[in-house]
N, C-alpha and C positions, 0 to 999 in steps of 0.2 A: 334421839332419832331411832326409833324402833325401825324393822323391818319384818314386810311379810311377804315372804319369798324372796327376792332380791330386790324389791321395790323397795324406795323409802318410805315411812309413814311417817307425817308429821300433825299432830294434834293443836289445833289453831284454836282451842277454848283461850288461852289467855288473852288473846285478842280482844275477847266479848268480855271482860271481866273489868271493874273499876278500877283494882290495885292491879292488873297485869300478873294475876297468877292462878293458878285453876290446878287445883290437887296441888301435886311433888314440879309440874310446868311454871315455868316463868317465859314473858313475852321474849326475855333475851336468849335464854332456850331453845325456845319455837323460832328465833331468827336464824340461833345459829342453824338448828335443824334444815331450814330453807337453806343454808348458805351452802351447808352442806350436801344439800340433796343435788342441788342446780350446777353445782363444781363438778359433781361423780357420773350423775344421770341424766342431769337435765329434765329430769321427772321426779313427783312422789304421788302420793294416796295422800288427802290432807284428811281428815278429819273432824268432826264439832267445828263447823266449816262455816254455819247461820243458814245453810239449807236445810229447811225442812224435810227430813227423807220422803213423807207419803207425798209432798208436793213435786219432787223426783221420781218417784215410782208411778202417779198420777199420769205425767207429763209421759213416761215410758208405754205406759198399757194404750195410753189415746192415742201417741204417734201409731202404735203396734194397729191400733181398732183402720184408725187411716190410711194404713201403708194396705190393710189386707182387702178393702175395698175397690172392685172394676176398674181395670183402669180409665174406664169413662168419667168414671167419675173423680177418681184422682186428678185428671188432667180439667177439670172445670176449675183448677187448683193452680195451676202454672200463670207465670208472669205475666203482667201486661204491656201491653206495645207503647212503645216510646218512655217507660219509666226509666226515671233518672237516677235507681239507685245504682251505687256502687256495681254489684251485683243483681243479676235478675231475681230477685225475690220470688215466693209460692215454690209450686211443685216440680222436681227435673228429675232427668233419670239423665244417670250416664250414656252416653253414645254408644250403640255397638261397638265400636272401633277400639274403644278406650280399652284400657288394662283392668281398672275400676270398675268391680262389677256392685253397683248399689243404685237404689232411688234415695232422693232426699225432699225437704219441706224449708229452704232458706226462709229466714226474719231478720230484719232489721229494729232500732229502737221504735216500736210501734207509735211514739211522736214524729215521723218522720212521713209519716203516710205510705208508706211502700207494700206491706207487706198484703200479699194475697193470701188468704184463709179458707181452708175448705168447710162446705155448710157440714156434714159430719165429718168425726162423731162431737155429741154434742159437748160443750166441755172443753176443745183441744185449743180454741185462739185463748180461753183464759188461762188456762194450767200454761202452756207456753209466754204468753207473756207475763204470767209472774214470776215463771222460771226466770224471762230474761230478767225481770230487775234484779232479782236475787241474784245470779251468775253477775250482774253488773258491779254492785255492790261487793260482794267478794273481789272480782278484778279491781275497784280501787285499793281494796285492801291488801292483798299480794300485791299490788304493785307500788304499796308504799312498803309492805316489808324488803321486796326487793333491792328498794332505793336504799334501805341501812345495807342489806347484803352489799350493797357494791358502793358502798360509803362518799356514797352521793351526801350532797347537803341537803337539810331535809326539806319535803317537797319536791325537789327538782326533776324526777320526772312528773308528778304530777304536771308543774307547769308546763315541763313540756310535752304530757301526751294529754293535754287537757279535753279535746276535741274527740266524741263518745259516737260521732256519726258515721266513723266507718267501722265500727265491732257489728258482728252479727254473727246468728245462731245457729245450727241445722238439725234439724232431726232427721235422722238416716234410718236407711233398713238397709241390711247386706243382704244378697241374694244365698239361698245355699249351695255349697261347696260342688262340683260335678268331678266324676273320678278325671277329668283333664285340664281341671281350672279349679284353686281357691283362691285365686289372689281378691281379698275386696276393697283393699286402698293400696297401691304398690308403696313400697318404702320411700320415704321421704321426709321434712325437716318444716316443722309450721314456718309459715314467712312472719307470722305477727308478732305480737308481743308477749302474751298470757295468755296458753289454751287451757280449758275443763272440759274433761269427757266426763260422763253419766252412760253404764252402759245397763242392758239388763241381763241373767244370769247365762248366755251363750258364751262370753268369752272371746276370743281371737285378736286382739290389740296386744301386739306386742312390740318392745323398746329394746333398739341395738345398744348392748352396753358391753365393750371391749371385746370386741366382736362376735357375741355371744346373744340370739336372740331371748329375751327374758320376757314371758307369757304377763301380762297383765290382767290377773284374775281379777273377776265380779265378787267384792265386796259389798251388798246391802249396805246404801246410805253416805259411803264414800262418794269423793270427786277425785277425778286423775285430774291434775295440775302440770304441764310442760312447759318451759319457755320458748319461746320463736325465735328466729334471724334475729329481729332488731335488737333484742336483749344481747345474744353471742355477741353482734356488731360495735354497742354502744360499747361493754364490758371489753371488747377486743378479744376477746377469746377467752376472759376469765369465769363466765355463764358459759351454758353449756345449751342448743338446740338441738337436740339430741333425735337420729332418725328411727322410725319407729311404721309400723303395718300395719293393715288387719289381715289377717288369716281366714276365711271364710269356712264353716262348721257345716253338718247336715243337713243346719236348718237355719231360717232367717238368725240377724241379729238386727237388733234396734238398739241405736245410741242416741246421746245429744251431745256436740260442739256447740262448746262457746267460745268465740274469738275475740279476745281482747286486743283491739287492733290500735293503729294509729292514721292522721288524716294521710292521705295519699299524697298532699304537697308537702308532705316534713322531710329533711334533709337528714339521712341518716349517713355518721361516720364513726369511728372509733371516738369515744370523751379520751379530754384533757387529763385526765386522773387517771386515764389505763393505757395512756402513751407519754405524751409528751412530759408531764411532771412527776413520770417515774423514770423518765428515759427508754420507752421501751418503742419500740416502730411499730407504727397503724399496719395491723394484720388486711386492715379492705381500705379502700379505695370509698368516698363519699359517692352516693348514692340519691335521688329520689324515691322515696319509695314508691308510689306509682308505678315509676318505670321498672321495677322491679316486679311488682305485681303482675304490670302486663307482659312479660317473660314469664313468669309464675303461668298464668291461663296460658299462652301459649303450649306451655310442654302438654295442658290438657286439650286444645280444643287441636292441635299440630300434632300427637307425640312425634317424636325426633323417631327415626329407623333406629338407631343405635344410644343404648341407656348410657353411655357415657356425652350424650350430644342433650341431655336434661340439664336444663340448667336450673345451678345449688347458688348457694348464698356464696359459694366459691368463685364464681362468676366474677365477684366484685375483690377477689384475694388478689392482696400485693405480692 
């Protein structure tokens, strides 16, 4: 496990390889590396990842051409009435009100029929959804390396986050920074399972690690890798869902989230294998996930007067 800056880096070539080894890397290397990174930071940079970078940087310049067009025409782009996804799919911008200052472009798995598409520029509904299969494809694979990191039996989360319909995407712009406001995502902790950020060269994502904020610099062709609540929850506290910002700069920034989620009626509590059959006491209390979700939108569409009345994955701590 290299490091660049105080981020971990971990190189995921053996993964793609038939014998599981790529240069001086072996697959059990790259696992530990993950095991390691997700105990300390709860984050790393992965590397020779099976994304394509120009189909990254592609996906970057089209949001960037979209987000910089009228907002007349951005908003021919916004959700439509009575859809049943999870989330309002197309075009949103945060509310004045909010702390978050960005617009964004939600997608779901484009099988699903949800997503709204703006007609320019021309280019952006492909390069996005083939982002999204490739960001899919990676999250099964982190999340079976995951499953040796926490010496699950193999498959088992597969089987149980098998259901792909609640993961979805975003492509963001942060507004820039005014000398009385740069917050553009206030700190805070993903609720899902497996995030990947894709930023482009502005910068300002950074990860609280020992109370110490650590800049998450723009690497050409990298993905930031985090894990969410449900990983901390299952693991009992042995993962790590590490809280983390954006910082807002003098000028726009454009990224893309992928949320590698789970279905909203799965039960999530501490496994058997990081309580009870090591002797240890369940850190949370069982949960729906749903209902955690919709406390999640809450603190956005509500925020609470006072930041300690946001509710964290703590909510559910015994």
């Amino acid at each position: 496990m290299a490091a660049s800056g105080a981020l971990p880096v971990v190189d995921l070539a053996p993964f793609f390889t038939d014998d599981g080894h790529d240069g001086g890397v072996s697959r059990a290397s790259a696992t530990e590396a993950v095991r390691q990174a997700c105990r300390t930071h709860g984050f790393f940079r992965a590397v020779n990842h099976g994304v394509p970078a120009h189909l990254m940087a592609r996906a970057l310049e089209l949001s960037a051409a979209f987000f910089a067009l009228p907002d007349e025409d951005k908003a021919r782009a916004r959700a439509a009435e009575g859809s049943e996804a999870p989330l309002p799919a197309g075009y949103a911008r945060q509310p004045a009100h909010s702390a978050d200052k960005n617009e964004y472009v939600l997608v779901f798995d484009p099988k699903l029929g949800f997503n709204v598409y703006p007609d320019e520029p021309a280019g952006f509904r492909e390069a996005v959804e083939e982002c999204y299969a490739k960001f899919t494809e990676l999250g099964l694979l982190i999340q079976e390396v995951v499953n040796e990191c926490m010496g699950l039996p193999p498959g088992f989360l597969r089987d149980y986050n098998s259901d792909r319909s609640f993961d979805f995407m975003a492509a963001l712009r942060y507004f820039p920074a005014t000398e009385e406001e740069v917050n553009g995502i206030s700190a805070h902790e993903d609720g899902n399972c497996i995030t990947f950020v894709i930023q482009d060269g502005v910068g300002g994502l950074e990860v609280l690690n020992d109370g110490d904020w650590v800049p998450v610099e723009p690497v050409d062709g990298s993905i930031i890798v985090n894990l969410g609540d449900v990983i901390q929850v299952l693991s009992n506290n042995k993962l790590k869902s590490a809280t983390h910002r954006v910082v807002r700069r003098p000028v726009h920034r454009h990224s893309f989230a992928f949320f590698f989620n789970i279905h909203g009626d799965k039960w999530i509590e501490p496994l058997p294998e990081f309580t009870a059959k090591i002797g240890e006491t369940p850190r949370y209390r069982g949960f729906v996930y749903n209902e955690y979700m919709q406390l999640r939108m809450k603190n956005k569409t509500h925020p609470p007067a006072r930041p300690e009345d946001v509710v964290h994955i703590t909510h559910y701590a015994i």
